[in-house]
C-alpha positions in Angstrom: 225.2 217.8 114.4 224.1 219.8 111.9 225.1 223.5 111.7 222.5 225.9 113.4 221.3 223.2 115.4 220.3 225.1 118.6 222.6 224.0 121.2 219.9 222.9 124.4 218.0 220.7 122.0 217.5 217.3 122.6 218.7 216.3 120.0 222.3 217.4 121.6 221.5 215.6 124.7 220.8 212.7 122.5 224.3 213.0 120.6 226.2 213.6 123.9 224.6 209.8 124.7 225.1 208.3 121.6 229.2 209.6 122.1 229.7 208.5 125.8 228.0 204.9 125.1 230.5 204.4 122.3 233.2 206.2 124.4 232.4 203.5 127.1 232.7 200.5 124.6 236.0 202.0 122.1 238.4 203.4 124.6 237.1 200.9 126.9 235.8 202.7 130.2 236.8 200.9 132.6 234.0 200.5 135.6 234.9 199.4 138.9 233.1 196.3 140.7 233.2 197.3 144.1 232.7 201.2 145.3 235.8 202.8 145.3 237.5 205.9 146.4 240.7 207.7 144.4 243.2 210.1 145.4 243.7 213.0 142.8 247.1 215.0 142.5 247.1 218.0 140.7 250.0 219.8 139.7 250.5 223.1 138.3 253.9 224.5 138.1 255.0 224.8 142.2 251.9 224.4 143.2 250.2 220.6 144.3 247.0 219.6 145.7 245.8 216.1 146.9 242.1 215.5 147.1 239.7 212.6 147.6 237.7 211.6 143.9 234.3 210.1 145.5 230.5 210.1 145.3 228.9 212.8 147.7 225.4 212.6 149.5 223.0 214.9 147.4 220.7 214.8 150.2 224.0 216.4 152.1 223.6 219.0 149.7 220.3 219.9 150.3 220.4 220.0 153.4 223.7 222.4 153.1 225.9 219.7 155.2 227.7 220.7 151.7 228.1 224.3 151.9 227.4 226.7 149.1 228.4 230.5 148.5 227.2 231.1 144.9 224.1 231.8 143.0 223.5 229.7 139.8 221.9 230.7 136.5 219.0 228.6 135.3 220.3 228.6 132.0 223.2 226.6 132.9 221.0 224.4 135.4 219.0 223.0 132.5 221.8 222.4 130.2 223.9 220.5 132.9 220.5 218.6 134.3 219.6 217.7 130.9 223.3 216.3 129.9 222.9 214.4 133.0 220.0 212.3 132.6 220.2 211.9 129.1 223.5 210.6 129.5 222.9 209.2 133.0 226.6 210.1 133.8 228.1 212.6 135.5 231.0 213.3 133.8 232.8 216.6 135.8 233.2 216.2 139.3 232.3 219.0 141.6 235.5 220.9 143.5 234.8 220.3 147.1 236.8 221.5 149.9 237.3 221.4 154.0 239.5 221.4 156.8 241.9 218.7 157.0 242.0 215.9 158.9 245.1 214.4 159.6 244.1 211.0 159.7 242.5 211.1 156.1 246.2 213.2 155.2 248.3 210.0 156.5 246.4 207.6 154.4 246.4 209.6 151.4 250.5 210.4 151.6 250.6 206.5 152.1 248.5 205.8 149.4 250.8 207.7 146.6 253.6 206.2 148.4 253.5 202.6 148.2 251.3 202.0 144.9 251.4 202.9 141.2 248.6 205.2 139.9 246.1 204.5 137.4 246.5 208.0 135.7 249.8 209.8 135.5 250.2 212.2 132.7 250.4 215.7 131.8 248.1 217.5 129.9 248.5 220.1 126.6 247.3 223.0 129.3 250.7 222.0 131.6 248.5 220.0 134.6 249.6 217.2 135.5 247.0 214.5 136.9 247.8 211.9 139.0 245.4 209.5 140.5 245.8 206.6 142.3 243.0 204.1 143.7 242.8 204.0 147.4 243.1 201.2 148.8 239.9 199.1 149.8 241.5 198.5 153.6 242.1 202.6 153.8 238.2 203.7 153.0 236.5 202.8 156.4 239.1 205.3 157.8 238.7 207.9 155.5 234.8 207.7 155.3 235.2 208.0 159.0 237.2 210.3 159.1 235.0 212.5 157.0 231.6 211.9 158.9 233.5 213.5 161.9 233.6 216.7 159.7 231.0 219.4 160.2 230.3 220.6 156.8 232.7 220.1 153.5 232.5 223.4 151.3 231.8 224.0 147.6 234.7 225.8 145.8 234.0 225.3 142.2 231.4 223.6 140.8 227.8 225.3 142.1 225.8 224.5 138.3 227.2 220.7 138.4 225.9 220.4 142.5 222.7 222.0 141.2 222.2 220.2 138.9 222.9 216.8 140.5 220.2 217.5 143.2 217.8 218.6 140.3 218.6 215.7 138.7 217.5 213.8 141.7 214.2 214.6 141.5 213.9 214.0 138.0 214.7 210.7 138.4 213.0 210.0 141.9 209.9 211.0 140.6 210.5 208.4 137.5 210.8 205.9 140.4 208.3 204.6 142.3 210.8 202.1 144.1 212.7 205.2 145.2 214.8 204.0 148.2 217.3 206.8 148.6 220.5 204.4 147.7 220.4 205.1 144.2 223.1 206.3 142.5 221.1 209.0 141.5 221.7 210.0 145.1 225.5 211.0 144.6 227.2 213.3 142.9 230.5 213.0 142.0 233.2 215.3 143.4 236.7 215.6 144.6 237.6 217.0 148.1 240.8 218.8 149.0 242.4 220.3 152.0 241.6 224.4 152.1 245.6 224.4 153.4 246.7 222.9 149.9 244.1 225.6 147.5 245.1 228.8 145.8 242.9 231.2 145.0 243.7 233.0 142.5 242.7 237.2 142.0 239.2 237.6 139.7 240.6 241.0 137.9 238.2 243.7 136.2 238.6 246.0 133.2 235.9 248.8 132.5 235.5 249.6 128.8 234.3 253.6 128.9 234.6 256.0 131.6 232.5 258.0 130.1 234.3 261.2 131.5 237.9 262.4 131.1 240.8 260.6 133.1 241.3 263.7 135.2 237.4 264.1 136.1 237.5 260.1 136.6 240.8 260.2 139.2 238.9 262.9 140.9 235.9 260.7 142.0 237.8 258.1 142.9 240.0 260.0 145.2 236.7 260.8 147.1 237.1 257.1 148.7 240.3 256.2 147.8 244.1 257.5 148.3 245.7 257.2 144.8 249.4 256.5 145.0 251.9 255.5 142.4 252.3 251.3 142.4 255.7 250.1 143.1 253.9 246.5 142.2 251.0 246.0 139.8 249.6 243.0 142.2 248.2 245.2 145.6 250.1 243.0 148.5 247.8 243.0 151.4 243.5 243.4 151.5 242.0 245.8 151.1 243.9 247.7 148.8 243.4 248.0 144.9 245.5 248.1 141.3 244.7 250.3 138.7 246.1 250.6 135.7 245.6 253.6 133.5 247.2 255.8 130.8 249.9 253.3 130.9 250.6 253.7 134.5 249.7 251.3 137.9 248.6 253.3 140.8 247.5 251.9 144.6 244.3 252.6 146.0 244.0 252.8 149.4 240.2 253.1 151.1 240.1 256.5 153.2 237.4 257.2 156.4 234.4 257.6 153.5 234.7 253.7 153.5 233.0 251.6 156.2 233.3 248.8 157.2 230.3 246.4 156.2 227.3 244.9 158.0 228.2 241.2 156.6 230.8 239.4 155.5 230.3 239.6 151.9 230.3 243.6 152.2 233.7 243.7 153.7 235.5 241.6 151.0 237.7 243.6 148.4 235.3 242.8 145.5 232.2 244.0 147.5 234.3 247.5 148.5 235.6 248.4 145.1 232.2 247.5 143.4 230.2 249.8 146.2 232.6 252.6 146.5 233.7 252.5 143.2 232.2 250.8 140.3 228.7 251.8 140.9 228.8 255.4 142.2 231.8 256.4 139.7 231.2 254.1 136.8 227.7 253.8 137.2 228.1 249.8 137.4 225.1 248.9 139.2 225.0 244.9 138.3 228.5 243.3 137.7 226.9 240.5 136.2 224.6 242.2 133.0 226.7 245.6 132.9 228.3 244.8 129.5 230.8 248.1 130.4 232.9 245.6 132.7 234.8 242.4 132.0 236.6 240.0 134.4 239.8 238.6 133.9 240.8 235.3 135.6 244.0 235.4 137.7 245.6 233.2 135.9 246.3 235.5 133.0 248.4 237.9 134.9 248.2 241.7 134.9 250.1 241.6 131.9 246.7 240.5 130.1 245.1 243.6 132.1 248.0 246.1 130.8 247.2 244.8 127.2 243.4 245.6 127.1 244.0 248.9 128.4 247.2 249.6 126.2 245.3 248.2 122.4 242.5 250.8 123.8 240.0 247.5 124.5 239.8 249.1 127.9 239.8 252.0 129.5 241.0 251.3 132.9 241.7 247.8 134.9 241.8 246.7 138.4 243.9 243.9 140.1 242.3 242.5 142.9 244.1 240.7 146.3 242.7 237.2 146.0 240.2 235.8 148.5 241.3 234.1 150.8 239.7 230.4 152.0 239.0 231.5 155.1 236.7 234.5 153.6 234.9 231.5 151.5 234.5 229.3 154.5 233.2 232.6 156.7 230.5 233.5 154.0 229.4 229.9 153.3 229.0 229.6 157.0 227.3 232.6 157.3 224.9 231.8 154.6 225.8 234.6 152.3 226.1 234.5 148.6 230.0 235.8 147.6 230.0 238.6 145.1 230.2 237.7 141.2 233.4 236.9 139.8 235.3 236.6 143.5 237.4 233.6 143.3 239.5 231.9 140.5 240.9 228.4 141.2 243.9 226.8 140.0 244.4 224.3 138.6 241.5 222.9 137.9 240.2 219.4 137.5 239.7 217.4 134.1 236.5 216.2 133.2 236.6 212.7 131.9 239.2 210.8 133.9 236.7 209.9 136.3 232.6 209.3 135.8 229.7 208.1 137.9 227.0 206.9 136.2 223.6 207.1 137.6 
């Protein structure tokens, strides 16, 4: 593409096609000839997770069988729904979770056991991907063993869901033989077992404090005990990092802070942003403030100490992560989880696997 080329254009959308369809025919992609279910290993260091790579009912979706617990931006809507049916692939699977079932477990331990994968290789991030195709005689039991399931959960991936059920109705409305087993009809996803997850902490930084340090400590002390931090990493909910003038201190909520009317208001995120952030900082919205910044778990506080020691930051906050229980309770509850909440790791890899519509 040519340089300033505005980046939702169709002409993009156009390119993206041009580069699958000769993706498809130079690496080859390989397509299957019967419907067929994988099992995806991911591994990170320690920690492993085994999910099930399938197509999921949009209509499930819709109808929240698939549980959400995030709001979406429009923006990113369109520019996914357009990729989508301009490409008619979906090319990044949706990170889909539930409670196990130890039926669907067996199957899945027996199906890395006795056969070779497809994919085994490690990529330039350190993530290793495995994936292995389950074995045609195995799916009646797992998509059995599934239906039994109450509702599957979405971890990661609200814009790509969204915008698989937007485009949907794009393309039944381009259909007047619409007969609801298109492949239009499915999104692709992987499902893993909430006992295998991690969630990882979603750390802030402030820029400005717009007040001296002392005058700042003060306020906060008004809702919080400040003690010195044995630990930059808080060990237990409901208790708070911060790092400032060089220095890691605990915060511990005193009686000023309540407990909450919902679910949502009684996770960390929701008590440091309303007893905190907005009455000391003056952070009303998390998600346009430009004073605050959120840093991913995965980068450690040592990336928090460095913003605040090279003066990009003023103070910093390491959070306790959420815990999959608080995402199942919310999503269950119908509530929307705070911005920024929950970093997963690791993460899946677009590419390996694609449903085309």
């Amino acid at each position: 593409m040519k340089d300033g080329t505005n980046a939702y254009s169709p002409e993009v959308y156009a390119k993206a096609k041009e580069n699958f369809l000769r993706l498809r025919e130079e690496a080859p992609l390989i397509q299957e000839t019967v419907p067929s279910i994988y099992v995806y290993k991911l591994t990170m260091g320690e920690q492993s997770q085994v999910g099930l790579a399938a197509t999921f009912s949009i209509e499930d979706y819709n109808n929240d069988v698939i549980k959400k617990h995030e709001k979406t931006r429009k923006v990113k809507e369109d520019d996914r729904t357009n990729h989508i049916v301009t490409t008619e692939a979906q090319t990044g699977p949706v990170f889909l979770t539930y409670k196990a079932v130890p039926e669907i477990d067996k199957v899945v331990n027996d199906t890395m056991k006795k056969n070779t994968p497809i994919y085994d290789f490690t990529a330039a991030d350190g993530i290793k991907h495995t994936i292995w195709i389950l074995p045609a005689e195995q799916s009646e039991v797992v998509i059995n063993g599934i239906a039994k399931v109450k509702n599957l959960y979405i971890a990661d991936g609200h814009h790509r869901a969204a915008s698989a059920s937007r485009t949907q109705k794009v393309k039944k409305d381009q259909n007047s033989a619409h007969n609801g087993t298109e492949e239009y009809n499915y999104f692709l996803a992987v499902l893993f077992p909430a006992e295998q997850l991690r969630i990882l902490p979603y750390n802030r930084v402030v820029h400005e404090l717009k007040m001296s340090e002392a005058q700042f400590v003060e306020k906060v002390k008004q809702n919080f005990t400040v003690e010195e931090a044995k630990s930059a990493n808080p060990k237990t909910t409901k208790t708070f990092g911060m790092y400032l003038s060089g220095k890691w201190h605990l915060l511990i909520p005193n009686q000023n802070v309540k407990p909450g009317k919902t679910f949502g208001d009684n996770l960390d995120v929701s008590i440091l942003q309303n007893y905190l952030l907005h009455p000391v900082l003056g952070i009303e919205d998390p998600r346009t403030d430009t004073n605050i910044d959120f840093i991913g778990g995965i980068r450690g506080t040592e990336e928090l100490e460095r913003l605040v020691n090279s003066g990009k930051a003023a103070v910093a906050f390491s959070m306790y992560p959420v815990t999959l229980d608080d995402l199942i309770n919310i999503s269950d509850a119908g509530e929307i989880m705070p911005p920024k909440s929950t970093w997963f790791e690791p993460k899946l890899r677009d590419g390996l696997l694609v449903h085309t519509i």
